[in-house]
C-alpha positions as CSV (number, residue, x, y, z in Angstrom):
1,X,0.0,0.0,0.0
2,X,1.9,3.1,-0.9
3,X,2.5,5.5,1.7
4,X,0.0,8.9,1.7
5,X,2.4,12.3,1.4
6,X,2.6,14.1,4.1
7,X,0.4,17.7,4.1
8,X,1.8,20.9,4.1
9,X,1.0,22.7,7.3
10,X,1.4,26.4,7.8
11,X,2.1,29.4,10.2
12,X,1.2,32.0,8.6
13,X,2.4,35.6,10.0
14,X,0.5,38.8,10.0
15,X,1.8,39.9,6.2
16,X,-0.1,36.6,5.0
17,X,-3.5,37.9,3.6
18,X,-5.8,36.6,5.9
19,X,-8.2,36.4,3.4
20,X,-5.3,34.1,1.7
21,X,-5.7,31.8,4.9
22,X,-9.2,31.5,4.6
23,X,-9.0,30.5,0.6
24,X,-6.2,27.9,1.6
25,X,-8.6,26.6,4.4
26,X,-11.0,26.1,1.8
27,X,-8.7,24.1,0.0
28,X,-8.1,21.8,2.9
29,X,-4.6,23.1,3.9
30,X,-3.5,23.1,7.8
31,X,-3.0,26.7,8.4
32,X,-2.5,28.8,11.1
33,X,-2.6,32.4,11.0
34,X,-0.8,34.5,13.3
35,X,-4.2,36.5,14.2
36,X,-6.2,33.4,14.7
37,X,-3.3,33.2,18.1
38,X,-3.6,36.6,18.5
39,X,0.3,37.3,17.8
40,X,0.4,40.6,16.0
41,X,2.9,43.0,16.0
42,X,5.7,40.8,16.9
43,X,9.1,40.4,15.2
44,X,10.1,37.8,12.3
45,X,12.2,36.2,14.6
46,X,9.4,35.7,16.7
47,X,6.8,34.5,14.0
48,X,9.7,32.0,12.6
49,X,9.9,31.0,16.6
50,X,6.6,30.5,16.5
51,X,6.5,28.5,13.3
52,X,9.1,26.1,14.8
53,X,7.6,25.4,18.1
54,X,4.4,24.7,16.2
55,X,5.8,22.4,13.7
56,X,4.5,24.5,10.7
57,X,6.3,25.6,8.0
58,X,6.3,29.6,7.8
59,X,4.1,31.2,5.0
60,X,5.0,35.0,4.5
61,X,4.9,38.1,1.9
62,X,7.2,39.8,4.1
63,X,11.1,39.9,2.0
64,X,12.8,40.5,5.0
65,X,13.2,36.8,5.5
66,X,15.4,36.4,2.4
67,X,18.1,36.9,4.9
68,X,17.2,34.2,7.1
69,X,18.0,32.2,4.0
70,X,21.6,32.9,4.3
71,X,21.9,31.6,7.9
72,X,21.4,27.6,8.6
73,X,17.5,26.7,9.0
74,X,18.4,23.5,10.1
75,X,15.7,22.0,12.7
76,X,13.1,24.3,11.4
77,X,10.2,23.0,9.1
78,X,11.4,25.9,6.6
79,X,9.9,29.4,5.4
80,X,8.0,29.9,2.3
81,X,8.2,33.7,0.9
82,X,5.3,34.4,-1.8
83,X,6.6,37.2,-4.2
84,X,4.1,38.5,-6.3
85,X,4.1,42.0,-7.6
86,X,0.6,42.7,-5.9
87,X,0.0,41.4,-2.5
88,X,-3.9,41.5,-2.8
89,X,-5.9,37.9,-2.2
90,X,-6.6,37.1,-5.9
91,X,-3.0,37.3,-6.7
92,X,-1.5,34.9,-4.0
93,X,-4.2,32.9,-4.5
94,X,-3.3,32.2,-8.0
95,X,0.3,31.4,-7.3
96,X,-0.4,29.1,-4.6
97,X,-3.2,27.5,-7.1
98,X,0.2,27.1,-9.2
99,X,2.3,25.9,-6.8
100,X,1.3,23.7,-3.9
101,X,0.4,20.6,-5.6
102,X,4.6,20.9,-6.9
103,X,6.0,21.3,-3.3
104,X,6.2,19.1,-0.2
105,X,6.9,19.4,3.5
106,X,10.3,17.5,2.6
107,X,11.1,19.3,-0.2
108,X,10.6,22.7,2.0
109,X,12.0,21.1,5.5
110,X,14.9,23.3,6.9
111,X,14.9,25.6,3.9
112,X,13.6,29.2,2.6
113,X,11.6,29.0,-0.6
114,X,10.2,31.5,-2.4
115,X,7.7,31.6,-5.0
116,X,6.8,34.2,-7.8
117,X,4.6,33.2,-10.3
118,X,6.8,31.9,-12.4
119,X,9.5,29.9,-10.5
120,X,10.1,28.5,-7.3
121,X,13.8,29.1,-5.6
122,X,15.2,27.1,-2.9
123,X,17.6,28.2,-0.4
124,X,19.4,25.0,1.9
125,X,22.7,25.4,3.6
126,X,23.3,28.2,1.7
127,X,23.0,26.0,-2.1
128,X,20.4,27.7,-4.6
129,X,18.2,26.1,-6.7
130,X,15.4,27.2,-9.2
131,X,12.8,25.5,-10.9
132,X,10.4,27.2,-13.6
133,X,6.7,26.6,-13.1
């Protein structure tokens, strides 16, 4: 009997549309969003913190966590950047329509990936790869 894969579930922090959350928990997707805990206004070492200690892989529009992708992510379930050139719903939407049937919580696991809507780049121990979607 093969083995089911394992679902993608997410943190996502206050830059997430939380309209984006609702759409993805329509979809059936685990997800977490940093108001349903009430955590607003904290850092993004906090939210990735938080993401951690929930076993969740981080879902964010905020760029400022390209830099996290330089240091070693090692034990953390990994941060997913969406980079689209408008943040509103419709347009995150339609990446992640694009997108999360092609990614998995291994293939995410310990690393920062971010996603336009055309490719998806990967960031582990400082190696870079890209794949075209």
């Amino acid at each position: 009997m093969p083995s089911k894969k394992p679902r993608i579930k997410l943190y996502a922090d206050e830059c997430f549309p939380v309209t984006s959350s609702l759409y993805l928990k329509s979809k059936g997707i685990s997800i977490i969003h940093a108001y349903d805990l009430n955590l607003i206004r904290k850092s993004d070492k906090f939210h990735l913190e938080k993401s951690k200690k929930l076993y969740r892989i981080l879902i964010t529009l905020d760029r400022d966590f390209i830099s996290y992708g330089k240091q070693n992510l090692k034990g953390y379930s990994g941060v997913i950047i969406i980079s689209v050139g408008s943040a509103t719903s419709p347009s995150v939407n339609k990446v992640l329509d694009k997108v999360l049937n092609k990614i998995t919580t291994d293939y995410i696991k310990g690393s920062l990936v971010t996603i336009t809507a055309s490719k998806i780049i990967k960031i582990k121990e400082g190696k870079q790869t890209e794949r075209i979607i």
